[in-house]
C-alpha positions in Angstrom: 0.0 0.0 0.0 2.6 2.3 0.7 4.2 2.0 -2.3 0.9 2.9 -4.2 1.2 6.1 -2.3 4.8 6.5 -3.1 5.6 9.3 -6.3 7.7 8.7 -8.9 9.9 11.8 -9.8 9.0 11.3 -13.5 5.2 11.6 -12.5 2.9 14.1 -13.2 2.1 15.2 -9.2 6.0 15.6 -8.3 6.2 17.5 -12.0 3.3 19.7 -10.3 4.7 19.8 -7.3 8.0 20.6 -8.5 7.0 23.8 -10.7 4.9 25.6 -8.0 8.0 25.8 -5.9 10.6 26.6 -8.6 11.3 28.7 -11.9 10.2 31.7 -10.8 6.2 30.0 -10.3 5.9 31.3 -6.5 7.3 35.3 -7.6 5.3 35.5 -10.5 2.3 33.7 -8.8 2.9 36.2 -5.7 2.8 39.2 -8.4 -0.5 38.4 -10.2 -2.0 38.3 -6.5 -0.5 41.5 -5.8 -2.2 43.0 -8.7 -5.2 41.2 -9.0 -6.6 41.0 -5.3 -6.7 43.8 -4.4 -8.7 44.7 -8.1 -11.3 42.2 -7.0 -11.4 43.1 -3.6 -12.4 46.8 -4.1 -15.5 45.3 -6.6 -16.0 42.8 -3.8 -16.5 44.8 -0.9 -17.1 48.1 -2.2 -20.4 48.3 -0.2 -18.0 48.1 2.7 -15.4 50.2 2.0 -17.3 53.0 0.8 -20.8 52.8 2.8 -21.4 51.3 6.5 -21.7 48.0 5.5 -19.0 45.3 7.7 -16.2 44.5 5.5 -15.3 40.7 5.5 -11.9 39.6 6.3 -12.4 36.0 4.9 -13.6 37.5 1.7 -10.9 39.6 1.5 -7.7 36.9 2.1 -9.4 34.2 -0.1 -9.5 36.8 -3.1 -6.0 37.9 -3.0 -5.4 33.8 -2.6 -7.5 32.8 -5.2 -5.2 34.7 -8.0 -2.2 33.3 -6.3 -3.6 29.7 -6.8 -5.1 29.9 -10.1 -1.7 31.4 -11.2 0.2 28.6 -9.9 -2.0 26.1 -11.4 -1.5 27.6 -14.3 1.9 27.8 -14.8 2.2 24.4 -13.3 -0.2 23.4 -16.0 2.1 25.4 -18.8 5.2 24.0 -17.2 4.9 20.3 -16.9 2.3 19.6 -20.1 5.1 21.3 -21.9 7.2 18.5 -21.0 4.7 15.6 -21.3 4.6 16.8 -25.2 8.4 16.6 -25.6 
């Protein structure tokens, strides 16, 4: 059983796992969050930022995450089906 769970380096989860950590993936991923979160925050939550409405915290940290993620997914993505093809 534990050698089902094991990963082979060639496989396509340690490929994944390998590119969100390296080439740049985690800067550039950081970047895109930086630019689009807060964006997406101030359509979000505009009732609360500019009227008395409560502004929500766990909105707010899951959409500057959410850009982070989906730009690591997709650079993952880019990175290791670029390699599959070769």
């Amino acid at each position: 059983m534990a050698d089902e769970l094991r990963v082979n380096e060639s496989s396509g989860l340690a490929c994944w796992a390998r590119a969100a950590v390296t080439g740049g993936t985690p800067r550039r991923a950081f970047m895109t969050a930086l630019i689009v979160g807060p964006v997406l925050i101030l359509i979000n939550q505009w009732d609360a930022l500019f009227s008395d409405s409560s502004f929500d915290w766990t909105k707010a940290i899951l959409t500057i995450v959410v850009p982070y993620c989906v730009a690591t997914v997709g650079a993952c993505g880019a990175r290791c089906g670029r390699r599959k093809a070769d």
